[in-house]
Biopython code that builds the backbone (N, CA, C, O; Angstrom):
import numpy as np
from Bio.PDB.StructureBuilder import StructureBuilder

atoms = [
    (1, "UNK", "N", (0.850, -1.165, 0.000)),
    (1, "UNK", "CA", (0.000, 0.000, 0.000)),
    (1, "UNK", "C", (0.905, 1.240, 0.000)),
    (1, "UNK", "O", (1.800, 1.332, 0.840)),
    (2, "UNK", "N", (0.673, 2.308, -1.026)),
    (2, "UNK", "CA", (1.679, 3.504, -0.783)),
    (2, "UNK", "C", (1.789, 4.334, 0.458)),
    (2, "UNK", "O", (0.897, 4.195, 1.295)),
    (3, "UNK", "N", (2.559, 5.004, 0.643)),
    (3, "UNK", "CA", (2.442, 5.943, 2.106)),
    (3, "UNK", "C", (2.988, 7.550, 1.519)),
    (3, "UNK", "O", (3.845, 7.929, 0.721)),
    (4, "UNK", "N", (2.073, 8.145, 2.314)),
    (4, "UNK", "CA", (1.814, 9.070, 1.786)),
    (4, "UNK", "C", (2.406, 10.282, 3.039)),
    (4, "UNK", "O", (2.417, 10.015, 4.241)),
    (5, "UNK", "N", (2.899, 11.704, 2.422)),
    (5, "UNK", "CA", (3.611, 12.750, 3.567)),
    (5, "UNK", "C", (2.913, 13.615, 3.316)),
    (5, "UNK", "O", (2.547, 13.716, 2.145)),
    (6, "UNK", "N", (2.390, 14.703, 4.425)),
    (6, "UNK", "CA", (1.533, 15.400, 4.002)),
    (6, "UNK", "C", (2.801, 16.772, 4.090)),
    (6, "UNK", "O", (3.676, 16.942, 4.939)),
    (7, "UNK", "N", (2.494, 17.531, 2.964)),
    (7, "UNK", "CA", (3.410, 18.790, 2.971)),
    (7, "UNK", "C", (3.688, 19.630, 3.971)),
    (7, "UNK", "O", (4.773, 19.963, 4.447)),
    (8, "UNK", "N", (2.506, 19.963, 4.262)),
    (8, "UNK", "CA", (2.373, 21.084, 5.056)),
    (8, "UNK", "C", (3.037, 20.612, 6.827)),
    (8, "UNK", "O", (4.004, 21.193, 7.321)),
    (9, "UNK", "N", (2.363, 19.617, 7.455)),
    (9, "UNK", "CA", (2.917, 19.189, 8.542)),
    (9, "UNK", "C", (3.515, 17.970, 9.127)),
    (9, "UNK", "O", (3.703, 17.524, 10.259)),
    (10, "UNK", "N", (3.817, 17.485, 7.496)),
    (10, "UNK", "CA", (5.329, 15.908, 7.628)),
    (10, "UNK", "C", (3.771, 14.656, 8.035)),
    (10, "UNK", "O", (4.096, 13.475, 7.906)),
    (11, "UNK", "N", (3.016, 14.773, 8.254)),
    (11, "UNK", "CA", (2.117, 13.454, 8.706)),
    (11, "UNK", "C", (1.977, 12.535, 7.705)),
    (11, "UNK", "O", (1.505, 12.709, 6.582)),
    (12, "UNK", "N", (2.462, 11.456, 8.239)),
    (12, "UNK", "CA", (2.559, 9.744, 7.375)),
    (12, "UNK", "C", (1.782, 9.214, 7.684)),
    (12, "UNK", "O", (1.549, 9.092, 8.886)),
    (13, "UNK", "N", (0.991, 8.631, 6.701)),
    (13, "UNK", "CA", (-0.036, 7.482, 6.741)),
    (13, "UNK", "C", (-0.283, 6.989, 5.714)),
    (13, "UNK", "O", (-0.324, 7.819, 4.805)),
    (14, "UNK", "N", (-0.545, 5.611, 5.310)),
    (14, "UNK", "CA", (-0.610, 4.264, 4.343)),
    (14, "UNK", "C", (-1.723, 4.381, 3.869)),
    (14, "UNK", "O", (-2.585, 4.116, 4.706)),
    (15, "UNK", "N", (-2.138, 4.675, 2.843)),
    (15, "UNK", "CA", (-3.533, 4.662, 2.041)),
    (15, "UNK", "C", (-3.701, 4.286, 0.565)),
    (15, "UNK", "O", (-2.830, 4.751, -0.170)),
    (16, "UNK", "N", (-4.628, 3.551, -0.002)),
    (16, "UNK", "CA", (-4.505, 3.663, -1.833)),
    (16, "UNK", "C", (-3.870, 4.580, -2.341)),
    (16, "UNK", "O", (-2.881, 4.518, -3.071)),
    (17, "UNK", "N", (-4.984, 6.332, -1.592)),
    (17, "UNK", "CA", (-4.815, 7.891, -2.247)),
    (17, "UNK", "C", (-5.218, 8.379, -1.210)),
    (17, "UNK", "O", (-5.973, 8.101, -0.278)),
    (18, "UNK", "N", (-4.315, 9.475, -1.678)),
    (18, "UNK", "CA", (-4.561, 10.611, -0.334)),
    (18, "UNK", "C", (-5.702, 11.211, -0.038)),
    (18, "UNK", "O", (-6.161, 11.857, -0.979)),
    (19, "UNK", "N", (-6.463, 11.228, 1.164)),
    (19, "UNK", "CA", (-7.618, 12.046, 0.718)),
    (19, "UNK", "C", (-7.761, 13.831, 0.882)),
    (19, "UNK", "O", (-6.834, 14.632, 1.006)),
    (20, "UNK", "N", (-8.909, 14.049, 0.845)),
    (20, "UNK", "CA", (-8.817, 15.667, 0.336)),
    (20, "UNK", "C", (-7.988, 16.809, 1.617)),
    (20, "UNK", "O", (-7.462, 17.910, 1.454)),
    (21, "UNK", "N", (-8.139, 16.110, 2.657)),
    (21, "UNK", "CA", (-7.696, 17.013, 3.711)),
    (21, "UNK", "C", (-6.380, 15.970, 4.317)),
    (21, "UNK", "O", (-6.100, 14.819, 3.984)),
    (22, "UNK", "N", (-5.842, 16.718, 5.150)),
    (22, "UNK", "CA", (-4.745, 15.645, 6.274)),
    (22, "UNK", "C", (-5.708, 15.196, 7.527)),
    (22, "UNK", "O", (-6.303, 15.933, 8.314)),
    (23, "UNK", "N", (-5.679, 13.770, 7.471)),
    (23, "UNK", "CA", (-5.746, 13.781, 8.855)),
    (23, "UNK", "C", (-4.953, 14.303, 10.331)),
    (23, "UNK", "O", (-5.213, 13.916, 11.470)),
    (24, "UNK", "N", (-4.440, 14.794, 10.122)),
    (24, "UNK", "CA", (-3.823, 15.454, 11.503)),
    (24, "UNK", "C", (-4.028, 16.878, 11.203)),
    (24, "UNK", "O", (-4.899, 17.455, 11.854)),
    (25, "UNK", "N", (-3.358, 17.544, 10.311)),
    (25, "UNK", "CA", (-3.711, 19.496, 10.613)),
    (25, "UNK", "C", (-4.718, 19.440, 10.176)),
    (25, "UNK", "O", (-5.514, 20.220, 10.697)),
    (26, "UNK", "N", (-5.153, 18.748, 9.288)),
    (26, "UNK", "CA", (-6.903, 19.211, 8.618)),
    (26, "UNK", "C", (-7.288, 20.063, 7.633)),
    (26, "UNK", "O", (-8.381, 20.486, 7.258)),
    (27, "UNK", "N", (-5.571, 20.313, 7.115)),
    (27, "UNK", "CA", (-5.749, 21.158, 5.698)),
    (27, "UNK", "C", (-5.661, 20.560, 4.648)),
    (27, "UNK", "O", (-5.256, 19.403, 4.531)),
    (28, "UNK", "N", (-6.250, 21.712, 3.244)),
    (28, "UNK", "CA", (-6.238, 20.969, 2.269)),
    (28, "UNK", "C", (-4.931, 20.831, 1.616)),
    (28, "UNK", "O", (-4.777, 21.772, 0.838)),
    (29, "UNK", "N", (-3.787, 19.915, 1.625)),
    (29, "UNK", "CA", (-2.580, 20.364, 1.443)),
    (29, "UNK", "C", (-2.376, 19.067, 0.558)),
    (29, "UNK", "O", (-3.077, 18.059, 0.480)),
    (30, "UNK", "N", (-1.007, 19.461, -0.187)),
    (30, "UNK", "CA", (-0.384, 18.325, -1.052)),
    (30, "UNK", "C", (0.134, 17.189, -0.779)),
    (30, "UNK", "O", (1.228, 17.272, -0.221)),
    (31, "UNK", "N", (-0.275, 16.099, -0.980)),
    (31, "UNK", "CA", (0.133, 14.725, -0.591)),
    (31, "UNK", "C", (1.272, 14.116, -0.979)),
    (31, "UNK", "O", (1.091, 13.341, -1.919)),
    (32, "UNK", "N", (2.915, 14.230, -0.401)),
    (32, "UNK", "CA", (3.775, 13.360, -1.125)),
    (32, "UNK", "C", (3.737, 12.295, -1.398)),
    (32, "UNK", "O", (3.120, 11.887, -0.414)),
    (33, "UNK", "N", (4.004, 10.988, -2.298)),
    (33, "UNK", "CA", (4.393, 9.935, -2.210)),
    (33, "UNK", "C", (5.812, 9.647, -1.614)),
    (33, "UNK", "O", (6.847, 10.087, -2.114)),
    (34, "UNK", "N", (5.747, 8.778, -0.373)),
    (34, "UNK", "CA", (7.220, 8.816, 0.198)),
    (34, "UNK", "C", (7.309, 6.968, -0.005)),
    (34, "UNK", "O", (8.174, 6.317, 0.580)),
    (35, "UNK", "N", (6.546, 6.499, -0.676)),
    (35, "UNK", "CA", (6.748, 4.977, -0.747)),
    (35, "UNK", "C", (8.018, 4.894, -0.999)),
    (35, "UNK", "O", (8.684, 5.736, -1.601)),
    (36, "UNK", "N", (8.445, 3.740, -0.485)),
    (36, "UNK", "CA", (10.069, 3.246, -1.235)),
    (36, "UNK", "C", (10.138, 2.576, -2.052)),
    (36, "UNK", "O", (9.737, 1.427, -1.862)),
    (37, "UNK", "N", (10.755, 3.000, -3.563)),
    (37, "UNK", "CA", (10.494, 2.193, -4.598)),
    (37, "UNK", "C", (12.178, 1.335, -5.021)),
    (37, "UNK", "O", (12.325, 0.677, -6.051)),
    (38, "UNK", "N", (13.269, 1.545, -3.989)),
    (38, "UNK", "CA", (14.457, 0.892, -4.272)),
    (38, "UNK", "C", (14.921, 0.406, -3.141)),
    (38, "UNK", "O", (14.542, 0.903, -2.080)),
    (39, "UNK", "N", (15.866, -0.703, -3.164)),
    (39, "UNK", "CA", (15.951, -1.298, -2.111)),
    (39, "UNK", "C", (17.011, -0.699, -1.378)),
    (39, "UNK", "O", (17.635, -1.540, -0.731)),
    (40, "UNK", "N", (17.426, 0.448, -1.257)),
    (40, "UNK", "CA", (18.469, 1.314, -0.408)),
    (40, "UNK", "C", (17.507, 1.694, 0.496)),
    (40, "UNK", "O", (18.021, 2.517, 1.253)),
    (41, "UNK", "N", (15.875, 1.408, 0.904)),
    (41, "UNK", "CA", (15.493, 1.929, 2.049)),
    (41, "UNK", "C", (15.170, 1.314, 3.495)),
    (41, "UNK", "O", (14.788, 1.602, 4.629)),
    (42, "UNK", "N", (15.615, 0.202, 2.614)),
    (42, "UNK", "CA", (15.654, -1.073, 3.235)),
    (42, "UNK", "C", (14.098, -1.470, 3.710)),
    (42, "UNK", "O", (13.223, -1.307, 2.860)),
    (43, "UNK", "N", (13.661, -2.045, 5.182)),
    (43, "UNK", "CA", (12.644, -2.888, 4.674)),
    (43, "UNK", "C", (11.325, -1.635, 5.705)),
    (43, "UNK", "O", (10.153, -1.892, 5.983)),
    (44, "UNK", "N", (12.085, -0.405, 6.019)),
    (44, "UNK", "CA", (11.195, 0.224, 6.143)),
    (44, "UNK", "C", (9.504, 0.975, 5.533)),
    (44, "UNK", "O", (8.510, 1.447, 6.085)),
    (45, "UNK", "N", (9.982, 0.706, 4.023)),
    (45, "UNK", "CA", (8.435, 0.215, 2.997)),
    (45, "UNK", "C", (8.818, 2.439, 2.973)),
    (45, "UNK", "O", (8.393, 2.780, 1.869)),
    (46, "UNK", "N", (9.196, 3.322, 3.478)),
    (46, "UNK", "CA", (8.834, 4.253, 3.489)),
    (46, "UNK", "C", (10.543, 5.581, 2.819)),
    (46, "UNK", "O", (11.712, 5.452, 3.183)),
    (47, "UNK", "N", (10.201, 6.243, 2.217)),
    (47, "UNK", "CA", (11.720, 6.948, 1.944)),
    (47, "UNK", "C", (12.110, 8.278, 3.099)),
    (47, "UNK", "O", (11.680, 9.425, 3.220)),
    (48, "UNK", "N", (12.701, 7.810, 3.523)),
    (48, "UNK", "CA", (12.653, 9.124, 4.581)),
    (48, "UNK", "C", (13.584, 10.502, 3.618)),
    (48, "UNK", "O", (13.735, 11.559, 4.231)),
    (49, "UNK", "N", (14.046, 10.423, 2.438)),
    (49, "UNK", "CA", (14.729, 11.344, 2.078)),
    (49, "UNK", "C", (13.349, 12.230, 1.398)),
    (49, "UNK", "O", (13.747, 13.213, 0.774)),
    (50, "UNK", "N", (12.019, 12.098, 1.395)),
    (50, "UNK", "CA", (11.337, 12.883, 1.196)),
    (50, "UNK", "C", (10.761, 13.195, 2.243)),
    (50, "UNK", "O", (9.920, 14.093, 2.241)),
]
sb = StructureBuilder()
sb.init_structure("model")
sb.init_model(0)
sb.init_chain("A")
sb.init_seg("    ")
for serial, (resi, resn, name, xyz) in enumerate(atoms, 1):
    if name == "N":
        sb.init_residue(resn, " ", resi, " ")
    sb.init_atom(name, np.array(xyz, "f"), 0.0, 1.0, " ", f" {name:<3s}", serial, name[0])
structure = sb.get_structure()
């Protein structure tokens, strides 16, 4: 499942798609994809360099 960073206040959470607001600040803000798609992140599933 991808995991997703919310811009505005760094909040991670695992979903299909992001939905319209963050769950934590509650704004309408841009959803990173921080999934890990190479195996340098090892088996954390998440990229912390975003």
């Amino acid at each position: 499942m991808p995991s997703w960073k919310c811009a505005v206040c760094g909040y991670s959470f695992e979903a299909e798609a992001p939905p319209e607001e963050c769950p934590s600040c509650k704004q309408k803000c841009e959803f990173l994809d921080n999934t890990c798609y190479t195996p340098d992140c090892g088996d954390k599933g998440t990229d912390d360099r975003i």
